[in-house]
N, C-alpha and C positions, 0 to 999 in steps of 0.2 A: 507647513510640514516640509524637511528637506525632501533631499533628493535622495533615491537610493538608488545608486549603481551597478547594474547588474550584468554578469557573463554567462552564456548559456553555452555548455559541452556538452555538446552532442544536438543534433538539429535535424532526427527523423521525427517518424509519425507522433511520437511523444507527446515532444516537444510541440509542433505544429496543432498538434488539435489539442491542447491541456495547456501544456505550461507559456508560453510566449504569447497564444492568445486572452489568456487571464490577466497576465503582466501587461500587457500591452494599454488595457483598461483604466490601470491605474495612474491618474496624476501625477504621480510624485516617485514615479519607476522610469529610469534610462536603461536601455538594452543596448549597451554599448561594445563588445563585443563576443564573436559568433566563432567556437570552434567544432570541425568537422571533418572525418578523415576524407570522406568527398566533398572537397571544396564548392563543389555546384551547389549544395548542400545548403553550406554555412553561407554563400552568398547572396542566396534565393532570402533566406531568414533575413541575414543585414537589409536588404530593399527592404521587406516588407514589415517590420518589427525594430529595425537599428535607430540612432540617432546617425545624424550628416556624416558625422567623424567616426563611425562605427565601426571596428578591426574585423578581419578575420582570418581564421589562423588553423590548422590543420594537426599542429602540436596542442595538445591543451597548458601545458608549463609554460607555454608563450603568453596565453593568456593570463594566468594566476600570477606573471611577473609584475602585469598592469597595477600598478597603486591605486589608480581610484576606486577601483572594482572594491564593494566592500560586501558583496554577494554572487556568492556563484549557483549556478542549476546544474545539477548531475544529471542528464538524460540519456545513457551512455547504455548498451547489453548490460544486463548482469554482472557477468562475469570483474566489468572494471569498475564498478561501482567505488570498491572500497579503497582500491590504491588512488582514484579521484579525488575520493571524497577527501580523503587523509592526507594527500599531498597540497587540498586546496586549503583545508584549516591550518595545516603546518606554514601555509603563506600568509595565514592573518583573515581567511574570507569565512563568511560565514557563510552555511553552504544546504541546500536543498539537493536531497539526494530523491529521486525518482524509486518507489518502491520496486523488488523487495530492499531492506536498508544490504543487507552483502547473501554472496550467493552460501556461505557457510558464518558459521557462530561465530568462532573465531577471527574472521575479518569483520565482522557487526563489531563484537568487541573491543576490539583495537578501535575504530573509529568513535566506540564510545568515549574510550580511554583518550583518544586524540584529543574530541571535543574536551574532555575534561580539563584537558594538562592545558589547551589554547585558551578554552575562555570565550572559545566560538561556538555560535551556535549551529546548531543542527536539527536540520527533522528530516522527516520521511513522507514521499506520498501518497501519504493514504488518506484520499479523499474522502472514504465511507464516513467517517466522522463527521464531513463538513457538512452534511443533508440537514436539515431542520427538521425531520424523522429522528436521525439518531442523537441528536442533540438535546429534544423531547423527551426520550426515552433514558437517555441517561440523568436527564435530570430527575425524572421518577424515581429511580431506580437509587438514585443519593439520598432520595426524600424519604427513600422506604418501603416504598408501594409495594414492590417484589418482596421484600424479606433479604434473608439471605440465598442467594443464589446457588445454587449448589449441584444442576446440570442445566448442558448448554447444548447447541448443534451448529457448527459453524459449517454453511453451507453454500458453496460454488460449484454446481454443475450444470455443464450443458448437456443437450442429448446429441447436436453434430455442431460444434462448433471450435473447430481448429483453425488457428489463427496459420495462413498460409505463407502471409510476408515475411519482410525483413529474419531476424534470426531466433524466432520461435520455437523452431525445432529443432534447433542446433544446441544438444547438451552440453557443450564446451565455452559456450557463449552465455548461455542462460542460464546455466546449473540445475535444470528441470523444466517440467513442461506444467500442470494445469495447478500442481498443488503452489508452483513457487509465482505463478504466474495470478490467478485470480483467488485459490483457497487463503495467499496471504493478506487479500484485502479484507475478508468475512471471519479469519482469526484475528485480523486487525483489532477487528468492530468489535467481537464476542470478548475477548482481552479486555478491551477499553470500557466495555458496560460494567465489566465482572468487576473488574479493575481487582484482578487477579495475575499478578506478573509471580508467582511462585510455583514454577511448575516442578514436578518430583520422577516423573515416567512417562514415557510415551512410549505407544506401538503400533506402527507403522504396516499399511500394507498399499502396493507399489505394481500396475496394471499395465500391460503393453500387449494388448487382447485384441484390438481393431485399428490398433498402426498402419499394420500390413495392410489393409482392404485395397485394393485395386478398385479407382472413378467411384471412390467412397462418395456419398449425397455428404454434402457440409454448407454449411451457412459461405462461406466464403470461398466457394470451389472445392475441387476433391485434392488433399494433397497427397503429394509423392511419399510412398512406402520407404521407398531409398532417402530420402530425406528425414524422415520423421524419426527424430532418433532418441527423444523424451517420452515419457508416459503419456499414455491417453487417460489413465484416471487413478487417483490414488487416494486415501483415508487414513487417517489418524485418529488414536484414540488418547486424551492425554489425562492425565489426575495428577492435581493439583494437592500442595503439600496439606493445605485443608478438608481435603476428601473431594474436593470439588470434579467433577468431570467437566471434560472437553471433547465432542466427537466432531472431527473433521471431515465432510465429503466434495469431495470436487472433480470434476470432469472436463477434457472437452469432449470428449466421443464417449457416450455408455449409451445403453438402450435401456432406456428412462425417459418414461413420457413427463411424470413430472414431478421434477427434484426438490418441489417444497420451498422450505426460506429457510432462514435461520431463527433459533429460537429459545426461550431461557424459559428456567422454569424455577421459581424462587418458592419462598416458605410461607408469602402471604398470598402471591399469584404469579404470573407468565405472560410472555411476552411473545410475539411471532412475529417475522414482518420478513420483507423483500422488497423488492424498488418501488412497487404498487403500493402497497399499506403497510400498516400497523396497527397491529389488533393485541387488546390487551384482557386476560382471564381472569378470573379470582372467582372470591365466594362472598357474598355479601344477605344478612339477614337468613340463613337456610338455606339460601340458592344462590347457583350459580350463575355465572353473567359471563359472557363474550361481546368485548364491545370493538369495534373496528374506530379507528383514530381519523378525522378529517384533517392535518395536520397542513396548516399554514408553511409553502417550502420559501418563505422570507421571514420565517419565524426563528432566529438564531439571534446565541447569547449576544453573539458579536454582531453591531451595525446591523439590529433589527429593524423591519420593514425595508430593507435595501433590497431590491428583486436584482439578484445575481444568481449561474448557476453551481453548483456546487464545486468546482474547479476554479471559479471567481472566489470565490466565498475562502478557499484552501488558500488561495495566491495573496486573497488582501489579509486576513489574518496573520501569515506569515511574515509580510515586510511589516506590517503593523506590529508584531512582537519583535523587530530589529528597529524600528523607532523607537519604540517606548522601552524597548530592554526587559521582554517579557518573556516569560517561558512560549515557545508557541503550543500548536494545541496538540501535534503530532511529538513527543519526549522521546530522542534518541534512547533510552533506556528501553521502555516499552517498544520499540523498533525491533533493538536490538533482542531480548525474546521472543519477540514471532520467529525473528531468522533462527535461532538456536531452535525449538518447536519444529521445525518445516525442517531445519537440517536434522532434527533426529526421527520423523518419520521417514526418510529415506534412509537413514545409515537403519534401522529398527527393521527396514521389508528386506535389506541388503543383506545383513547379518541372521533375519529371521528369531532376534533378541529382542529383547525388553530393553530399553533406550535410559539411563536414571541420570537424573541433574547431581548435581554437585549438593551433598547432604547438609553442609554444614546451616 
């Protein structure tokens, strides 16, 4: 199997717990250069992640000039996702953008558009898919089991869990706080079962209720009121041009003991689940059955029985659809409507309007 060469922009937490240690695993992956606006950064990664001859650079343009690089990681805030992303496919790379795919629709967009017009490929990370849970479920779910699906609950909340580092609560970096940050991982997922990308209306509402607290109790310290300048929790409700619903809940701060999972509910039975299980309803012979799933987590399509965790599992699929020249499992397309969805829950709490897609 060759070699594939890869450049990673941006070299915080990301990067360091996800993407560079999955890469790092594989065979047939060189992490050959490291760009970072704090150099100490990008240098600590080359040691510990680079090959011998390993660059590092503080410009990201410096790197995408590199010819062998025939893969880039976007691990970058929010906010410069999409001019990365677009300026790396525009050099020929094919490119891993770090969820959300852009911080509004219209830069998702354009980077779809980019991929299109290069011929490069693109995805987004969203790991939720790579579990051997949701991969189970969605093969039911093709097979029929559910029916047709026709409501859903996409669900990420915490009850104190405010992310206190790097630039989390910095709205101009991020473009939001819990809905853009983990409710797009759980729209991800609910999207990708339904495999419902038509969406028609969404309505939005948008919470900044316990920002303020002063020596707030949080899973990761109390943070600063003067800091926190994103939502503490926000919901969407969206319906799909087929009638289908979509309710969105996500948190990091609500007073909520306990926020459930996510879960579908089709025409033959339903589905529930969270990190812990997966339990699946229906009716069979007069009565009803709830059965809870013991679900094999080395049980996936791809490179079954290989015990990786599901960040390995996202990394070797990906360079493995840039070997073989396949779609990978994450479709910039589907990306790019989560980001349009999550941008018009907050333009919908903003306006206090009904949010509607494009008719045609």
């Amino acid at each position: 199997m060759r070699t594939v060469k890869i450049g990673i922009i941006g070299c915080g937490l990301i990067a360091n717990d996800k993407h560079m240690p999955s890469l790092a695993k594989l065979e047939n992956v060189q992490m050959v250069a490291f760009c970072d606006l704090i150099p100490e950064r990008a240098e600590q990664a080359t040691k510990k992640y680079g090959t011998p001859e390993a660059k590092v650079f503080t410009d990201y343009k410096d790197l995408l000039a590199i010819e062998e690089i025939e893969v880039v990681h976007v691990l970058t805030p929010n906010r410069s996702h999409a001019s990365i992303s677009i300026d790396a496919l525009e050099s020929g790379k094919h490119v891993m953008c770090e969820k959300p795919m852009a911080v509004t629709g219209a830069e998702a967009k354009a980077m779809y558009e980019t991929h299109l017009r290069t011929g490069k490929k693109l995805t987004v990370g969203y790991q939720s898919r790579s579990s051997a849970k949701s991969q189970l479920l969605k093969k039911m779910i093709v097979g029929g089991e559910l029916g047709e699906i026709y409501f859903a609950k996409a669900v990420a909340t915490r009850r104190r869990g405010v992310p206190t580092w790097g630039v989390f609560l910095d709205k101009e970096k991020q473009g939001g706080g819990p809905m853009i940050d983990i409710g797009t991982h759980s729209l991800d997922l609910i999207l990708w079962l339904m495999d419902n990308y038509e969406p028609e209306s969404v309505v939005g509402s948008v919470f900044h209720k316990l920002k303020d607290t002063e020596n707030a109790a949080n899973e990761w310290g109390s943070w600063d009121p003067n800091e926190f300048e994103v939502e503490d929790s926000a919901f969407g409700y969206v319906k799909f041009k087929n009638g289908a619903t979509v309710i969105i809940e996500t948190s990091w701060a609500l007073n909520i003991a306990d926020g459930g999972g996510n879960l579908l509910c089709g025409t033959k039975g339903g589905a529930d689940f969270n990190h812990n299980k997966l339990r699946i309803n229906g009716e069979r012979d007069g009565s009803l059955f709830l059965n809870q799933l013991d679900v094999d987590p080395n049980a996936r399509e791809l490179f079954r029985g290989e015990k990786m965790s599901d960040f390995e599992y996202e990394a070797k699929q990906w360079i493995h659809s840039i070997v073989n020249d396949i779609e990978p499992l994450v479709k910039p397309r589907e990306a790019m409507i989560v980001s349009q969805i999550l941008e018009a829950v907050y333009q919908s709490a903003e306006t206090g309007k009904i949010v509607y897609f494009d008719q045609e």
